[in-house]
N, C-alpha and C positions, 0 to 999 in steps of 0.2 A: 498408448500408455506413457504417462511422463514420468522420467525416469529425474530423479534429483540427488546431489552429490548428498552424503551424511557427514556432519564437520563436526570438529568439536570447538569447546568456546574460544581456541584461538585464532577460527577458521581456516584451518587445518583438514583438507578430504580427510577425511577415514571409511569410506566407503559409498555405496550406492543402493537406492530403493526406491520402487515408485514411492510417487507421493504418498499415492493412499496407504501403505507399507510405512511410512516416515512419520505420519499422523497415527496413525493404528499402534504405532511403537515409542511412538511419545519418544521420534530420535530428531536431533537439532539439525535442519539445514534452513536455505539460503529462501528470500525472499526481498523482492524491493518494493518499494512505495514511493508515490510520487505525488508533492503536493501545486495546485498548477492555481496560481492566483491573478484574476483579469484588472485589468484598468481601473476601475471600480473599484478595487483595495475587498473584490470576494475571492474567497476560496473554495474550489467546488470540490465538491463531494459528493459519493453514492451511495444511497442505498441498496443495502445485499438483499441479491433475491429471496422470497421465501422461503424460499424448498432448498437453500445451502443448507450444508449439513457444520461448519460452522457459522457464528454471527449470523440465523436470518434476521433481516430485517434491524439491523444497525446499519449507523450509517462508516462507512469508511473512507479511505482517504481517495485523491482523483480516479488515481491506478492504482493496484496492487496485485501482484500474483509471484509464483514460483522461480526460482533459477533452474535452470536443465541442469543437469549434468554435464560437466564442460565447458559449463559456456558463463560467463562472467557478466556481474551484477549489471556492468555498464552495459554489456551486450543488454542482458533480458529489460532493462528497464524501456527502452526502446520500440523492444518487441512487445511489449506489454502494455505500454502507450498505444502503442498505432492499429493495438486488438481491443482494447476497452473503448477508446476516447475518438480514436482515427486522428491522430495528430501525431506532427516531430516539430518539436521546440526545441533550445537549448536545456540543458539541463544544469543545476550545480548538485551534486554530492554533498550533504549536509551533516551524514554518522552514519551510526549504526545502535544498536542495541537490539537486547532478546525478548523476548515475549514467551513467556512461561508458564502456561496454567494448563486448565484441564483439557482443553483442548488443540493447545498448539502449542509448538517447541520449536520458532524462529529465530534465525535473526537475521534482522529487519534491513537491507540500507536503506535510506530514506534520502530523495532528488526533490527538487524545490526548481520550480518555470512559471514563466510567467508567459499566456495566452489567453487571446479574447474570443477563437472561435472561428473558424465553426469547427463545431464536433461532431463526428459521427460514433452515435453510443453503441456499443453491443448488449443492446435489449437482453441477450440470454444470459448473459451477467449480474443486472442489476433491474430492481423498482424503477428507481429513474436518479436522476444527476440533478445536483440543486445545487447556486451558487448560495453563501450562504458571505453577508459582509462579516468582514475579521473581528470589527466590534461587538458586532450581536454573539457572534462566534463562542467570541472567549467572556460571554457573559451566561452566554444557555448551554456550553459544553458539557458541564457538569450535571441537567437534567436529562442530553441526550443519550440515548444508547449508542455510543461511540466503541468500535472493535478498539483494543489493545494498539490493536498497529496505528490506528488514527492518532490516538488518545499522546501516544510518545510519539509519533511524527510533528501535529501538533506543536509541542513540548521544545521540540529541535529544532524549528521554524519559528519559534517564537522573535527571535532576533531581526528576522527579517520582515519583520509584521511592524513598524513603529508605528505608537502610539495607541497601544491595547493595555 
């Protein structure tokens, strides 16, 4: 059972609930993303399995998943890399922002790396992982079904993407 802290918008704990108790109660806790761009000037991305009970079948950003309780963004982003992608790269710390709709009450940090490979995927996560060039990217974003968390990850990374 993953237990995740409940913060409020100054992220601030104010308490603790599993996740599925955090979602079910539409309460704000912690989550990171992480966008990992190769040589090539792509950026990869996943698409979510079908059977998630948020976003099936959009695509999302490299990694993404929950904070424990306790245990701090930099930590989980790490641990959440090395469980989706099977990789450790450097990472930089890009922001944050919240993601608010009917479904989810995050906020988000978002980490930006760059690697070429190899990955080990975890299949029980995702459709599958697609490098996708930066130019095509931010030309067909707007037609794909992109989760929230990608869409402002994206957004935050723009900077580091010249010539889009």
């Amino acid at each position: 059972m993953e237990i995740v802290d409940i913060i409020n918008k100054q992220d601030e704990v104010v308490g603790q609930k599993t996740r599925k108790e955090s979602h079910a109660q539409h309460l704000l806790h912690r989550s990171v993303h992480v966008m990992i761009l190769n040589s090539e000037r792509e950026i990869l991305l996943q698409l979510r399995k079908r059977d998630k009970r948020n976003y099936p079948l959009f695509w999302s950003c490299s990694v993404g998943g929950h904070v424990y309780s306790g245990e701090k963004p930099e930590e989980a982003v790490y641990r959440e890399m090395q469980e989706e992608i099977g990789i450790r790269t450097d990472l930089e710390f890009v922001g944050k922002f919240i993601v608010d709709d009917a479904t989810e009450y995050e906020m988000v940090f978002v980490y930006f790396g760059k690697f070429d490979g190899p990955f080990v995927f975890q299949e029980e996560e995702m459709e599958k992982a697609q490098f996708f060039s930066v130019k095509n990217l931010w030309k067909e974003k707007t037609e794909m079904n992109l989760t929230p968390h990608c869409s402002g990850a994206l957004e935050m990374i723009k900077d580091k993407l010249p010539g889009i």
